[in-house]
N, CA, C and O atoms as CSV, one atom per row, in Angstrom:
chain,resi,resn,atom,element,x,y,z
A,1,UNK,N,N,-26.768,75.692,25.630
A,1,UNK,CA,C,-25.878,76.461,24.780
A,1,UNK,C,C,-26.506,77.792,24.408
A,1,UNK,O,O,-25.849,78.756,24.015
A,2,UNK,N,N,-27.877,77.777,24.566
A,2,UNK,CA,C,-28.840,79.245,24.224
A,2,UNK,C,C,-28.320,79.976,24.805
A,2,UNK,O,O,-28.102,81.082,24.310
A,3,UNK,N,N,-27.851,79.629,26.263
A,3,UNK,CA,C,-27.512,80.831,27.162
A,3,UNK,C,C,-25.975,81.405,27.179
A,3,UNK,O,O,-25.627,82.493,27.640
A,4,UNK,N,N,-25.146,80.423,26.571
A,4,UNK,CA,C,-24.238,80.543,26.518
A,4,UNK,C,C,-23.689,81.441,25.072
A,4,UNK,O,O,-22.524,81.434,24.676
A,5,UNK,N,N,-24.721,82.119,24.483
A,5,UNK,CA,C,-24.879,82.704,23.314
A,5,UNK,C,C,-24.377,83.544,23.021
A,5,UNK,O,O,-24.421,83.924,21.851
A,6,UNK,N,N,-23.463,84.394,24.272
A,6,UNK,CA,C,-23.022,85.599,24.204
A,6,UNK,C,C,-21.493,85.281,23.359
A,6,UNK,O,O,-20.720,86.163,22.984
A,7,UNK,N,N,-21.311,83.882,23.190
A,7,UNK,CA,C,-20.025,83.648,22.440
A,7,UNK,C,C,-20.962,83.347,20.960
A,7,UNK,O,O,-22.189,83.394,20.877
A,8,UNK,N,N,-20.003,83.037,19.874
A,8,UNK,CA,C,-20.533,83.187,18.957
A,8,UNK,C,C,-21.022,81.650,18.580
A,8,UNK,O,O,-22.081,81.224,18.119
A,9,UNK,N,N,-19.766,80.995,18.983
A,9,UNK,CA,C,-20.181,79.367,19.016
A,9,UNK,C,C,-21.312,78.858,19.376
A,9,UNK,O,O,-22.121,78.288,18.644
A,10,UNK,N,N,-21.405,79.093,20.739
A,10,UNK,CA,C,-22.112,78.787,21.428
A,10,UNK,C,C,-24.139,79.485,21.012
A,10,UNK,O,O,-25.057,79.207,21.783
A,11,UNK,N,N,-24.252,79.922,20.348
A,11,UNK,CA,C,-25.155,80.297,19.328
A,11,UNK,C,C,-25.065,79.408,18.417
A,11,UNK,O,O,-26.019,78.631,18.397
A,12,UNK,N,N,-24.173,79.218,17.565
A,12,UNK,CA,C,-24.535,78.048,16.350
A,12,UNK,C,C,-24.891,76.862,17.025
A,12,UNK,O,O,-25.721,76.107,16.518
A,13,UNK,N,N,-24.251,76.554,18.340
A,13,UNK,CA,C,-24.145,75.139,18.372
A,13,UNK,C,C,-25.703,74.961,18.990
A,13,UNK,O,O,-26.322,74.026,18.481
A,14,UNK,N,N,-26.277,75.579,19.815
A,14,UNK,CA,C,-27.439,75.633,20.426
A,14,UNK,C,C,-28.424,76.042,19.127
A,14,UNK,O,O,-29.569,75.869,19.544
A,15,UNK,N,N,-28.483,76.505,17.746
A,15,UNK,CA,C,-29.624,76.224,17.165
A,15,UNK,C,C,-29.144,74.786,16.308
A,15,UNK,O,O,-30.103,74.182,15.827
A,16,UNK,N,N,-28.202,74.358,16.137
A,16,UNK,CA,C,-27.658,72.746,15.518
A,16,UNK,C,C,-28.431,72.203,16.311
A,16,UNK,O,O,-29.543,71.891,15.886
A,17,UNK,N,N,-28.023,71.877,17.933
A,17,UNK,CA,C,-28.562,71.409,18.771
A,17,UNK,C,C,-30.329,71.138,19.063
A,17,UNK,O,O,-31.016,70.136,19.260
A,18,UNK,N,N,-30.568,72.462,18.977
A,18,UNK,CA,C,-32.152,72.343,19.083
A,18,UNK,C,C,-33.135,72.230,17.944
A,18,UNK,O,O,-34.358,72.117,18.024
A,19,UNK,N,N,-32.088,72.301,16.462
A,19,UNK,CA,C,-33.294,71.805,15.651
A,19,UNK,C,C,-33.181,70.186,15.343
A,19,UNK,O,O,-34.126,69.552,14.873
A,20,UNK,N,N,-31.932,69.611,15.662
A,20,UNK,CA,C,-31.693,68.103,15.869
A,20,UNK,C,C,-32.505,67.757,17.120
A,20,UNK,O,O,-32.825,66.568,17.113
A,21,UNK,N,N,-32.948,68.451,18.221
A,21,UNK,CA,C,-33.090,67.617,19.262
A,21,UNK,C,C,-34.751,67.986,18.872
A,21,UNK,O,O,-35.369,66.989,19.245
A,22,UNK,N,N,-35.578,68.822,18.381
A,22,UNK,CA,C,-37.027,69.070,17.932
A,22,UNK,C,C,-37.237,68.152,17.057
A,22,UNK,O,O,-38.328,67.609,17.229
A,23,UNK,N,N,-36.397,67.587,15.828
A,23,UNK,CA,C,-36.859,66.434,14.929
A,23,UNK,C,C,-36.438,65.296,15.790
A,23,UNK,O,O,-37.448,64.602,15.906
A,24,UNK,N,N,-35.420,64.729,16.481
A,24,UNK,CA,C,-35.707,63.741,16.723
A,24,UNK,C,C,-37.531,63.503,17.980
A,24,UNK,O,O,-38.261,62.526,17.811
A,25,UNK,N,N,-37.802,64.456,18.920
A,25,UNK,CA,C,-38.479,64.724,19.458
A,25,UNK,C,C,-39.897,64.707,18.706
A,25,UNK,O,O,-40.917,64.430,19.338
A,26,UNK,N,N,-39.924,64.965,17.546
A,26,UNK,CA,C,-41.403,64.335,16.737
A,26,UNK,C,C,-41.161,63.275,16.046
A,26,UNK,O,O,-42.202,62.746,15.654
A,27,UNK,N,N,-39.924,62.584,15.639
A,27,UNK,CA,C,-39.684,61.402,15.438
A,27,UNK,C,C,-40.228,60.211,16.284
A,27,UNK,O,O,-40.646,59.165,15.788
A,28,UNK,N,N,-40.168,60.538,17.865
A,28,UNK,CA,C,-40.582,60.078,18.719
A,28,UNK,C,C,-41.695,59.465,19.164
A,28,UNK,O,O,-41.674,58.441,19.846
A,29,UNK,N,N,-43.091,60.283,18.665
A,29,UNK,CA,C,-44.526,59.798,18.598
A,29,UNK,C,C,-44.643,59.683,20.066
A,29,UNK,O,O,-44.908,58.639,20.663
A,30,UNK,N,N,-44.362,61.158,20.749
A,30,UNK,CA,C,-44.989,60.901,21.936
A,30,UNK,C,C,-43.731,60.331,23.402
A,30,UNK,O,O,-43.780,60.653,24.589
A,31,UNK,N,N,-42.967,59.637,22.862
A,31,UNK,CA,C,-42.205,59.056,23.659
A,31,UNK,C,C,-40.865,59.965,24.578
A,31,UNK,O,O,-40.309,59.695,25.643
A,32,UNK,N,N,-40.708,60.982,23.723
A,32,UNK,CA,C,-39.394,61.784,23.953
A,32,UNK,C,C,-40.177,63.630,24.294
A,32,UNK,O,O,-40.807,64.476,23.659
A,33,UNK,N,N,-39.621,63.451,25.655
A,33,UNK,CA,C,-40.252,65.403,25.937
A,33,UNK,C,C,-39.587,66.184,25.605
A,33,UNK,O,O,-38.760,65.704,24.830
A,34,UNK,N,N,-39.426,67.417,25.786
A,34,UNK,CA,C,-38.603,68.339,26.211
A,34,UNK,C,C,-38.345,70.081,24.606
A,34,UNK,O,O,-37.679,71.092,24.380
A,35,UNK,N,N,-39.249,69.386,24.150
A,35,UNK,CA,C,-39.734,70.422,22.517
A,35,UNK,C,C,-39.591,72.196,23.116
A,35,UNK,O,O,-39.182,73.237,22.602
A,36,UNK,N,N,-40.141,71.840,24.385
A,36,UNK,CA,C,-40.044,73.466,24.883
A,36,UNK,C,C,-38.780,73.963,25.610
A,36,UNK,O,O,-38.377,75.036,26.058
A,37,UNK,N,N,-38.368,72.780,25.528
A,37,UNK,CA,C,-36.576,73.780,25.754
A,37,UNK,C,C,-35.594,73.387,25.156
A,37,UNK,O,O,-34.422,73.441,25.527
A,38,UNK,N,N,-36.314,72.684,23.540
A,38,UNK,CA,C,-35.521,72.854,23.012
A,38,UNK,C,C,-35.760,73.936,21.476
A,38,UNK,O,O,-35.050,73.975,20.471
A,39,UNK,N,N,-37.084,74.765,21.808
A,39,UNK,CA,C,-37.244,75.707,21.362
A,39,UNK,C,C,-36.434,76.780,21.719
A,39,UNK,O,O,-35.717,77.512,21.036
A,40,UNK,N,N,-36.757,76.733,23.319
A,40,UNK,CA,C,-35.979,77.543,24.036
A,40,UNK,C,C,-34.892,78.094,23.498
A,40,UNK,O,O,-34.737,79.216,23.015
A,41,UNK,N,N,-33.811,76.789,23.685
A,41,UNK,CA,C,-32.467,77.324,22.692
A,41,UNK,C,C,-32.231,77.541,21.555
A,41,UNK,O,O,-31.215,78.180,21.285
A,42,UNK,N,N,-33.285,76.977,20.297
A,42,UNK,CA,C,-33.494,77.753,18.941
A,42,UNK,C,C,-33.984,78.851,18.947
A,42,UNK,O,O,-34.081,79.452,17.877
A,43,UNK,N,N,-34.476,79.487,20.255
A,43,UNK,CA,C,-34.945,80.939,20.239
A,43,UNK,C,C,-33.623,81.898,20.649
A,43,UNK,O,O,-33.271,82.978,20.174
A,44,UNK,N,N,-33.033,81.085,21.712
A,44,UNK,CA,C,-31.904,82.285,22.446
A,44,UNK,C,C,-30.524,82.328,21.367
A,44,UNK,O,O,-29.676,83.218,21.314
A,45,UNK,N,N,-30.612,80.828,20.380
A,45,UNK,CA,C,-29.274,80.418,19.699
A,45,UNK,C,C,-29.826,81.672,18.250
A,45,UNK,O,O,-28.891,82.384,17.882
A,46,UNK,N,N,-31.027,81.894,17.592
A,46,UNK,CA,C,-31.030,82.768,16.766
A,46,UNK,C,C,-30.857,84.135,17.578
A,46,UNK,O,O,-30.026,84.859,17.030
A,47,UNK,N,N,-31.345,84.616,18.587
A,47,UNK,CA,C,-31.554,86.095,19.001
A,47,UNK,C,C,-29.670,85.923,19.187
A,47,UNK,O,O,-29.136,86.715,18.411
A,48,UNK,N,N,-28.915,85.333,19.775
A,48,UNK,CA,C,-27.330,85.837,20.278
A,48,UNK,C,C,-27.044,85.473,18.416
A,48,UNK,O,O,-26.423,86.430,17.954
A,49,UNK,N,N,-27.266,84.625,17.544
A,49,UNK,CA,C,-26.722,84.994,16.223
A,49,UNK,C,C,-26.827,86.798,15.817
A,49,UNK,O,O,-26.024,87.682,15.518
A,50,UNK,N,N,-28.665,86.652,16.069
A,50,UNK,CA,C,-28.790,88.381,15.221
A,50,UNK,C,C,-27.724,89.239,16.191
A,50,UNK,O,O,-26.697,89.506,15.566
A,51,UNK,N,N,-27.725,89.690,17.450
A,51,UNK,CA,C,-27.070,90.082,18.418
A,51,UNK,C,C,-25.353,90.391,17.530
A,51,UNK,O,O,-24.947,91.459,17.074
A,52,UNK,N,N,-24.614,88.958,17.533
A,52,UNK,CA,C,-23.700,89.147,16.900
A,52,UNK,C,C,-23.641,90.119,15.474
A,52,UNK,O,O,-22.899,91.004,15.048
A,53,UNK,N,N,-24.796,89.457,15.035
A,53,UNK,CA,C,-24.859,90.473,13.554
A,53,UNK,C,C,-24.634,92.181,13.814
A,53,UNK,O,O,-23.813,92.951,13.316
A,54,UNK,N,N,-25.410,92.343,14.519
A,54,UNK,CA,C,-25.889,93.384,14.492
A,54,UNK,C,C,-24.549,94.137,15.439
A,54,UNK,O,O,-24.515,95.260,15.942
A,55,UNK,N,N,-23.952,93.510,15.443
A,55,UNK,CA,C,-22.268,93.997,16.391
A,55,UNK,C,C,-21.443,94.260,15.910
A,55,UNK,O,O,-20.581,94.987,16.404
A,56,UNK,N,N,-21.371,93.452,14.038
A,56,UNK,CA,C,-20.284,93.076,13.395
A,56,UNK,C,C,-20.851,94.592,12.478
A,56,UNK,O,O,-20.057,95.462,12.123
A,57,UNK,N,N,-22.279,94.653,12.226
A,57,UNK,CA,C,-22.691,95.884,11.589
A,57,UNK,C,C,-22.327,97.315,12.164
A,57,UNK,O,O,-22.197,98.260,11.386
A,58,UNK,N,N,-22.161,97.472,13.540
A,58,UNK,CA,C,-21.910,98.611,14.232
A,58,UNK,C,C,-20.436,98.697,14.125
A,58,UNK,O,O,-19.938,99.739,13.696
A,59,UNK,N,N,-19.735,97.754,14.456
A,59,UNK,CA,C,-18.289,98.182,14.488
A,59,UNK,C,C,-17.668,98.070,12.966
A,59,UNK,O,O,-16.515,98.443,12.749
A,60,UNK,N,N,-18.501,97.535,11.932
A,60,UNK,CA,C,-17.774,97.605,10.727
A,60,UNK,C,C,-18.408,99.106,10.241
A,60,UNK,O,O,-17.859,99.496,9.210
A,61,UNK,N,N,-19.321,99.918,10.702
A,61,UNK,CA,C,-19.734,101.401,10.406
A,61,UNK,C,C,-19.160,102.485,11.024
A,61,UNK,O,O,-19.254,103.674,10.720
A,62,UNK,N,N,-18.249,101.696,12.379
A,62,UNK,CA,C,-17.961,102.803,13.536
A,62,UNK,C,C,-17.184,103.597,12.607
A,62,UNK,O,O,-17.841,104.637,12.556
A,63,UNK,N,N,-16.153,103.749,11.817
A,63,UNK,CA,C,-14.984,104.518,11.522
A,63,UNK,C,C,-15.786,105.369,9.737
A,63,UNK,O,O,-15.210,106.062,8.898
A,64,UNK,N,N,-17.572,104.782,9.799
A,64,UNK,CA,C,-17.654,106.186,8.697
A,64,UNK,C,C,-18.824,107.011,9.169
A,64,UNK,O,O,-19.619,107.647,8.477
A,65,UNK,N,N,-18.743,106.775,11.514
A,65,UNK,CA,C,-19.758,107.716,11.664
A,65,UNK,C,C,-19.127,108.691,12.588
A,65,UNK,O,O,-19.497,109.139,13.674
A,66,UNK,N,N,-17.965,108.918,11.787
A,66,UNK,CA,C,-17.259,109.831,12.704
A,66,UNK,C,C,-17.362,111.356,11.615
A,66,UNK,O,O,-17.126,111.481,10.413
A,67,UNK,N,N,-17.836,112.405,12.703
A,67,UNK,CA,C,-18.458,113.605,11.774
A,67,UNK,C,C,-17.337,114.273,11.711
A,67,UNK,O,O,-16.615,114.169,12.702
A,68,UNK,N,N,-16.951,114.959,10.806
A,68,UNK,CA,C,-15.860,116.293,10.564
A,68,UNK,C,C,-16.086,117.310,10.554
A,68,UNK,O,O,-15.195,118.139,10.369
C-alpha cells in the first residue's frame, strides 16, 4: 500500500498496516519476519501523507500568489 501512496488512502492504510504488522512482528519473539518491509511501508505511507499535505498547502495558497 506504500507504493500505492500516490492516492490518499492508500497512505493511511499502509502506515495502519505497517505499524500493526511491526507490533505484531515483535510480539512474535523471533518467529514472524518481514520488520523491513514493513518499515518500508511506514516510511513510503508517511512520505505520500506529507506529499499530500504539502499539495493541499500549495493549492489552498495558489489563488493569494497571484501578483497584481
Amino acid at each position: 500500500m506504500g507504493i500505492v501512496g500516490l492516492l490518499f488512502l492508500g497512505s493511511l492504510i499502509a502506515v495502519v498496516c505497517g505499524h500493526v504488522a511491526r507490533a505484531n512482528i515483535r510480539r512474535s519473539n523471533g518467529q514472524l519476519k518481514g520488520d523491513g518491509l514493513a518499515l518500508g511501508g511506514l516510511v513510503l505511507g508517511y512520505l505520500g501523507l506529507l506529499s499530500w499535505l504539502v499539495m493541499v498547502m500549495i493549492l489552498s495558497t495558489e489563488g493569494s500568489l497571484v501578483y497584481r
